[in-house]
C-alpha positions in Angstrom: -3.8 12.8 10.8 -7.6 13.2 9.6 -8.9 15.7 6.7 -11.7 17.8 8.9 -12.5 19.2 5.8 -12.7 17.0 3.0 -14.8 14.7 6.3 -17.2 18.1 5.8 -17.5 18.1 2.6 -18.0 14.7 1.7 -21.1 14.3 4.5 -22.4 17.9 3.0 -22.2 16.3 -0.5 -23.8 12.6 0.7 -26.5 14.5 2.6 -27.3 16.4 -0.7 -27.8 13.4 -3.1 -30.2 11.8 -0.3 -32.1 14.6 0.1 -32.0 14.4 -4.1 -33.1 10.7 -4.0 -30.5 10.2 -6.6 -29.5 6.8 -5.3 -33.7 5.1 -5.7 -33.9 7.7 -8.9 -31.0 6.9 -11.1 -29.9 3.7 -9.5 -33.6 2.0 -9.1 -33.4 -1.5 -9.3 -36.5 -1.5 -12.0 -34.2 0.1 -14.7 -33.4 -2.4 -17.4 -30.0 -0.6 -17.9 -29.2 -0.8 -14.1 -29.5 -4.3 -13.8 -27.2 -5.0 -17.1 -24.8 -2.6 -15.3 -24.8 -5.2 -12.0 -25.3 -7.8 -14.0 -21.9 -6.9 -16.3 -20.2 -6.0 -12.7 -21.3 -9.3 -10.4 -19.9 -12.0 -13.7 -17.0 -9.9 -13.9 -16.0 -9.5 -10.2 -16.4 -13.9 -9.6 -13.8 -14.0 -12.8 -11.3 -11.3 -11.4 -11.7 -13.9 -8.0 -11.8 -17.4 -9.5 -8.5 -16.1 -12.0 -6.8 -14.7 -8.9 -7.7 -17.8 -6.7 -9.7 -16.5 -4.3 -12.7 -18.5 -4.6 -14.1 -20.1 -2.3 -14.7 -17.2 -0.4 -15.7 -19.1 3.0 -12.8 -18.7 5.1 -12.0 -14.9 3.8 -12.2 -12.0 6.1 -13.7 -9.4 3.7 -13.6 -5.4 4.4 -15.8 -3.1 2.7 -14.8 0.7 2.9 -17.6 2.7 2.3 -20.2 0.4 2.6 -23.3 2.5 2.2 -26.4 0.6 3.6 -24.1 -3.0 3.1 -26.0 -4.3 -0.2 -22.3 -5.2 -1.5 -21.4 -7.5 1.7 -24.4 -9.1 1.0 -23.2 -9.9 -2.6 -20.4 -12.0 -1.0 -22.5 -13.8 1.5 -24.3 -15.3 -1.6 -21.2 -15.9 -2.8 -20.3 -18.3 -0.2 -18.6 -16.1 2.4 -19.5 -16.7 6.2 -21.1 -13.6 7.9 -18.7 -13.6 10.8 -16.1 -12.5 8.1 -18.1 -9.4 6.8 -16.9 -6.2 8.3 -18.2 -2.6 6.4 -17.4 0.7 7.3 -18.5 4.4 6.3 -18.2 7.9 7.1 -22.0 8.6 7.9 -23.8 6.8 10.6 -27.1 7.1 9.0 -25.8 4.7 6.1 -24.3 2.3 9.2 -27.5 2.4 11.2 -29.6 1.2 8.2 -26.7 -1.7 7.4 -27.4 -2.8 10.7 -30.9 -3.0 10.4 -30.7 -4.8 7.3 -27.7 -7.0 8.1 -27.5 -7.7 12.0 -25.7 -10.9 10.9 -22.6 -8.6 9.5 -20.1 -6.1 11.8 -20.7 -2.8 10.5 -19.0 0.4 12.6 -19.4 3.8 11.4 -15.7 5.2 11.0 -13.3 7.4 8.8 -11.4 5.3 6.5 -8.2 7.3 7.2 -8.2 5.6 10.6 -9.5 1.8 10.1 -10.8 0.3 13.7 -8.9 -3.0 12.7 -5.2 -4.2 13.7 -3.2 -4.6 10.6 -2.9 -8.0 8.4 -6.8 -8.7 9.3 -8.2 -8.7 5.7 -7.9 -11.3 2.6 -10.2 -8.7 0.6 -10.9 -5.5 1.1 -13.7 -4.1 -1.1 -13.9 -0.2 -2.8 -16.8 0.4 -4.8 -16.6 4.4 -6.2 -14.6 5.2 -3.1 -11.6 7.2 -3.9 -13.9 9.0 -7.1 -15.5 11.1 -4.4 -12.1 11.9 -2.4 -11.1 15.3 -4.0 -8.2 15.9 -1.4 -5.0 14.0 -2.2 -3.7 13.7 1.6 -7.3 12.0 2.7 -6.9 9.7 -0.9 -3.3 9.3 0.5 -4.5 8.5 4.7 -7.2 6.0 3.6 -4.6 3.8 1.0 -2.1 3.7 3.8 -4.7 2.3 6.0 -6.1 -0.1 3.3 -2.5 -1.6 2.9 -2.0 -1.7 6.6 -5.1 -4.1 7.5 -4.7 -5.9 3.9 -2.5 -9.1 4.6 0.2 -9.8 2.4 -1.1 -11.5 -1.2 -4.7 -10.1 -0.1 -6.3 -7.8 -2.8 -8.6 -4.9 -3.0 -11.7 -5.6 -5.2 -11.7 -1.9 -7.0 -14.8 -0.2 -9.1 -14.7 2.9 -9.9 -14.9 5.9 -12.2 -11.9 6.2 -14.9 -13.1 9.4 -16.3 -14.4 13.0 -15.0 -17.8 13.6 -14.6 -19.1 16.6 -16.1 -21.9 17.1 -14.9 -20.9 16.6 -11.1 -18.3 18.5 -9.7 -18.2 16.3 -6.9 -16.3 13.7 -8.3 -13.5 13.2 -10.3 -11.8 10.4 -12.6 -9.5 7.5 -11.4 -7.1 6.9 -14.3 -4.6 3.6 -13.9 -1.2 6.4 -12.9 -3.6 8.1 -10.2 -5.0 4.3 -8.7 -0.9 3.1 -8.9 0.5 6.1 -7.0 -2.4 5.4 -4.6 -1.0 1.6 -3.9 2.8 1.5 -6.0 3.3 -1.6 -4.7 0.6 -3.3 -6.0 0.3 -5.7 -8.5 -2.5 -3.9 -10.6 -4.9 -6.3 -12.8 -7.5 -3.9 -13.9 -10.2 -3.9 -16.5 -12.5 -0.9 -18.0 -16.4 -2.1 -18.0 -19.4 -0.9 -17.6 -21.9 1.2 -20.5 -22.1 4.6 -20.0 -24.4 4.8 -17.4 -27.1 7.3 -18.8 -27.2 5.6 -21.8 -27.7 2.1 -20.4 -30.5 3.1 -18.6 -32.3 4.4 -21.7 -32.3 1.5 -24.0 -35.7 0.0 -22.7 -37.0 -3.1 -24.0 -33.6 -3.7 -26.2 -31.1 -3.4 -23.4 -30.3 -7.7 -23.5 -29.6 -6.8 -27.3 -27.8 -3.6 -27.1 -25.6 -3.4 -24.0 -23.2 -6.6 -24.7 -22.9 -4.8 -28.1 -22.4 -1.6 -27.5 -20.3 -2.4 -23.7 -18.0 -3.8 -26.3 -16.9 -0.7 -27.6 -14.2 0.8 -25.1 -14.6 4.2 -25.1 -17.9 3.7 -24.2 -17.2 1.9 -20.6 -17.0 4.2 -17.8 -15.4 2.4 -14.6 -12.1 0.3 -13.9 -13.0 -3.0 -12.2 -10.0 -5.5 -11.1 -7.6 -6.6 -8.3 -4.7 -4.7 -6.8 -3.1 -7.6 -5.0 -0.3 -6.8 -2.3 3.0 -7.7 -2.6 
């Protein structure tokens, strides 16, 4: 059974950050801080892989829930995944349209995670990016793990990022500790790691930022997001 509401709330909320330009504004690629943040992410991401042997990536069938305008799929295709095997989905069909447009190579279908257009055991990986940060209603958190777990094959993984702590200053989103992410997948084998600077101050340290951000990244109440593998048992 869908969430109607929460469905409404979340393209309400998505529709206001575009009409914000928050994601070319605090995200833009020009930022020095930004690109230490994908930088950090990317390195990180081929370890979790290479330690959990899943690399190569060439025969994996790869799933990305919420997969904006597919910039992430793309990521793996330069990683050495075949574009036959890249499948993305998300709840607003602007953000599919302009995937399409920009990857015609990858299957993208507009579609409400708590009902996956897949049959089950399809996916090696399935990719969640600051997904379940924006879900503020548990039974919608609750439909869209069941249906990750149904179309993840057994000893697949989920490739999580997201959010470990509240934001304050968005009331939109909310924290993923390491309890709320296991009673989300409990039989999961969690391998998780906090990274990531603090996000607004990444983005101001100019000119220093290839000094400062290793340093100050290092520091782990400073680092803002939980990046790992959940791998199914």
């Amino acid at each position: 059974m869908e969430s109607p509401l929460e469905v409404q709330r979340l393209r309400s909320v998505y529709q206001e950050y575009t009409g914000r330009g928050l994601g070319s504004s605090k995200w833009s690629s020009s930022n020095r801080g930004n690109e230490a943040i994908i930088r950090e992410r990317s390195q990180k991401t081929l370890d979790c892989l290479q330690n959990a042997g899943l690399l190569p990536l060439s025969e994996r069938r790869i799933l990305d829930v919420g997969c904006g305008a597919g910039g992430t799929l793309a990521t793996f295709k330069d990683w050495g995944a075949k574009p036959q095997n890249l499948f993305g989905v998300d709840l607003l069909p602007e953000r599919i349209q302009r995937a399409q447009e920009r990857y015609p190579e990858f299957t993208f279908q507009q579609a409400n995670a708590e009902s996956l257009p897949f049959v089950g055991d399809s996916f090696d990986l399935v990719v969640l990016f600051t997904v379940f940060t924006s879900i503020l209603d548990p039974k919608m958190a609750t439909n869209i793990a069941r249906e990750i777990s149904r179309v993840l094959r057994r000893a697949g993984a989920i490739l999580w990022y997201d959010f470990r702590f509240n934001n304050p200053f968005n009331r939109h989103v909310r924290g993923m500790t390491r309890n709320s992410i296991s009673q989300l997948f409990p039989d999961f084998d969690s391998r998780l790691r906090s990274i990531t600077l603090f996000p607004p101050l990444a983005r101001h340290m100019g000119q220093m930022t290839d000094i400062l951000y290793p340093a100050l990244a290092g520091l782990p109440f400073l680092r803002t997001h939980y990046l790992g593998l959940l791998i199914k048992s």
